[in-house]
DRENFILUM-780875 format. One record per residue (C-alpha): residue in one letter; x, y, z. Coordinates in steps of 0.25 Angstrom, whole numbers, padded with zeros to 4 digits, always signed. Layout:
N
AXYZ ...
END
This chain:
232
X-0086-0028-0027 X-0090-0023-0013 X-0081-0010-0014 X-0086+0006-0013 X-0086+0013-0026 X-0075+0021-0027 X-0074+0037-0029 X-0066+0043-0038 X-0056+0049-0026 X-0055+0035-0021 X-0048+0029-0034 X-0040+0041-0037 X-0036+0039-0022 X-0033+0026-0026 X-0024+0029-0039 X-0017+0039-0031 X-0013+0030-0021 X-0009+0020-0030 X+0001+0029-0038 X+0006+0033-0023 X-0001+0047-0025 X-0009+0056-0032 X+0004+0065-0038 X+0009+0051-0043 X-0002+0047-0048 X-0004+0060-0057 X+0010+0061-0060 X+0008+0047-0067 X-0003+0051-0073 X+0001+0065-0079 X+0014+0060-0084 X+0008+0046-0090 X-0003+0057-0096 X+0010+0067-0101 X+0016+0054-0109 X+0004+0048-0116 X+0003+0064-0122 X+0019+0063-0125 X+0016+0049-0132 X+0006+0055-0140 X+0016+0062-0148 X+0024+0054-0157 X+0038+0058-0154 X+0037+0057-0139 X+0033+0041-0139 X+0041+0028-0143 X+0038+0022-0155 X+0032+0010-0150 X+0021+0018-0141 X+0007+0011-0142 X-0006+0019-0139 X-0013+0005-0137 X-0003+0002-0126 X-0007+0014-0119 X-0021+0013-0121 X-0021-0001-0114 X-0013+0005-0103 X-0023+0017-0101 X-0033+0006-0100 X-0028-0003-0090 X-0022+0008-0083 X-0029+0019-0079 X-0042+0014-0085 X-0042+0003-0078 X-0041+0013-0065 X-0053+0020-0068 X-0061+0009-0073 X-0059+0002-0060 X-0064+0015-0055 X-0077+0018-0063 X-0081+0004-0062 X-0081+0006-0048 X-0091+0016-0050 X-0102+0004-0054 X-0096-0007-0046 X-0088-0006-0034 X-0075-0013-0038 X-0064-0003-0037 X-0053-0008-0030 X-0038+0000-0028 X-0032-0013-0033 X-0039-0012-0046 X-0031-0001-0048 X-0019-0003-0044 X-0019-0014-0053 X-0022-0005-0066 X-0012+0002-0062 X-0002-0008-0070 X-0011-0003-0082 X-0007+0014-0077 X+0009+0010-0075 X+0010+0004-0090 X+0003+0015-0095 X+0013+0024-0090 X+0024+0015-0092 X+0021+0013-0108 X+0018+0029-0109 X+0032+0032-0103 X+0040+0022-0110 X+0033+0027-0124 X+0040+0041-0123 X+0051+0043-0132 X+0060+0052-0121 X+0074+0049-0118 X+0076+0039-0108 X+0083+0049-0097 X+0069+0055-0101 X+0062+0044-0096 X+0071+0038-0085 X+0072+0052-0078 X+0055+0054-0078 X+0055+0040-0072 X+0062+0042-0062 X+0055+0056-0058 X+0044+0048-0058 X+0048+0035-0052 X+0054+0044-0039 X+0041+0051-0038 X+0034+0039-0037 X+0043+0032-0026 X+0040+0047-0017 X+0026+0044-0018 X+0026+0029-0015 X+0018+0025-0003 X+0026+0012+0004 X+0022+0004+0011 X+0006+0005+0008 X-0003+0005+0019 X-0013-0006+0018 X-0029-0003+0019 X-0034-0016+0026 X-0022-0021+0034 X-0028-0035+0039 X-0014-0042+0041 X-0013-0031+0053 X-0027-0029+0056 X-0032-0042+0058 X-0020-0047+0067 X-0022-0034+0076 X-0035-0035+0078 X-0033-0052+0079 X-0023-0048+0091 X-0034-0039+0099 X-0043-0052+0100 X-0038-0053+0113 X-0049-0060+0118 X-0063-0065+0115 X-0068-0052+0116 X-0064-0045+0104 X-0070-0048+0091 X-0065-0042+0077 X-0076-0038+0066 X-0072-0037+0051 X-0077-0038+0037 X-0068-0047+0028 X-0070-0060+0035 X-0057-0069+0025 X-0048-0058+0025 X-0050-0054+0041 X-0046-0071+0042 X-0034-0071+0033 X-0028-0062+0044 X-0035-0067+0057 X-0037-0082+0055 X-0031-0088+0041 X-0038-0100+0045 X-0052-0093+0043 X-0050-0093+0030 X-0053-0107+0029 X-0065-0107+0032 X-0075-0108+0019 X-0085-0098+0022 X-0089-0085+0030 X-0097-0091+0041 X-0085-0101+0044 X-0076-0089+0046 X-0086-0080+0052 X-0088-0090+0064 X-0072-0094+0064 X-0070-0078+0064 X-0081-0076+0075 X-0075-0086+0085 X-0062-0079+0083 X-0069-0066+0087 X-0067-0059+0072 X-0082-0056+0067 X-0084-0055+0052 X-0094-0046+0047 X-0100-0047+0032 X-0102-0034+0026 X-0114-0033+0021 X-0118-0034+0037 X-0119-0020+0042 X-0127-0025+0055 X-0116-0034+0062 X-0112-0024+0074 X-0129-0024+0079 X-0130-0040+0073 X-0120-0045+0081 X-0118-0047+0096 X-0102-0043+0099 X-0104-0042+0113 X-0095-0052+0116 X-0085-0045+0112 X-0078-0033+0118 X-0070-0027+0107 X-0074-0026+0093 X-0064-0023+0081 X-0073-0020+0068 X-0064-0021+0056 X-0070-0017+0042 X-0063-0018+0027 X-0074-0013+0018 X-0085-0006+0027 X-0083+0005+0017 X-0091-0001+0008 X-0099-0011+0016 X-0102-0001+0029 X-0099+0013+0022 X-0109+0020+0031 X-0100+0013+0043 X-0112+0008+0048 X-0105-0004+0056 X-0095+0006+0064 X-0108+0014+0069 X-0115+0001+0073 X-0102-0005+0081 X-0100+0010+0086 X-0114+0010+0093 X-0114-0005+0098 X-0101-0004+0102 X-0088+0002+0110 
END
């Protein structure tokens, strides 16, 4: 439960990208919003159209969105994954309220595909990941050329996956922070804002500071400046 508390740009940021943009995401939107008022007349909806069915879909759909949201507001525990996931709850919403409307199918076939192709133009393929540590690590592994170079970072089990699999045996964090430190990779732990001025690097010639979640743990940066003014 170590993340930032989200603003309101952030998760509409978040819901826009996940919809592939903001024009998608208000197209769906709109148009879900544009059935559920022609379903409330009789004589545009099937006769086996349930109001409960929608309600349950409102609720683990777009509820579910900005309850992750709002319970941020008092805990920190908004994740992007959170919402991706309800948004299984948002596609059957929009699946039942379209398949509920009594229009011929050519009707129907002809809107989805409108749709559909506006939804490939504003597909975004291949993402872009945030933390690349399958390129990162070995990149900074292969600049070790010597034994003075040393790599500083924050997550001590993920950092090993890609450096050393074999760390991971170790049972605890002191074993793999003396393991990690004879391979010339220092682990930091976060609630530790005084390493650059606690610890002698002076041994070593280059220094790479990596960080994951220094938004949250050093939000003021405070680590950078100290490194900046001990070090070149």
């Amino acid at each position: 439960m170590w993340l930032a508390k989200p603003t309101y740009v952030e998760f509409k940021n978040c819901v826009y990208e996940f919809f592939n943009s903001k024009a998608l995401y208000q197209t769906h939107i709109y148009s879900a919003i544009v059935f559920g008022l022609l379903l409330m007349l009789k004589r545009f909806r099937e006769e086996e159209f349930s109001w409960k069915m929608v309600l349950f879909a409102l609720a683990v759909g777009p509820g579910l969105m900005y309850f992750n949201y709002f319970a941020a507001g008092f805990t920190p525990i908004f994740l992007k994954r959170y919402i991706l996931y309800s948004f299984l709850g948002f596609i059957f919403l929009y699946s039942y309220l379209y398949s509920m409307l009594k229009f011929p199918f050519l009707i129907k076939l002809g809107l989805f595909l409108v749709l559909s192709g506006f939804s490939f133009s504003k597909l975004t393929y291949p993402r872009e990941a945030f933390y690349e540590y399958n390129k990162a690590v070995p990149f900074l592994k292969n600049l070790q050329k010597n034994n003075n170079t040393l790599i500083v970072n924050d997550l001590q089990d993920l950092f090993a996956y890609y450096y050393d699999r074999s760390l991971l045996k170790l049972k605890n964090f002191e074993e793999k922070y003396n393991a990690m430190i004879s391979k010339g990779v220092f682990e930091f732990k976060p609630d530790n804002l005084t390493w650059p001025v606690d610890q002698d690097f002076s041994n070593y010639k280059d220094i790479y500071y990596t960080r994951t979640f220094c938004g949250y743990y050093d939000p003021e940066d405070k680590i950078s400046t100290m490194l900046k003014q001990k070090y070149f």
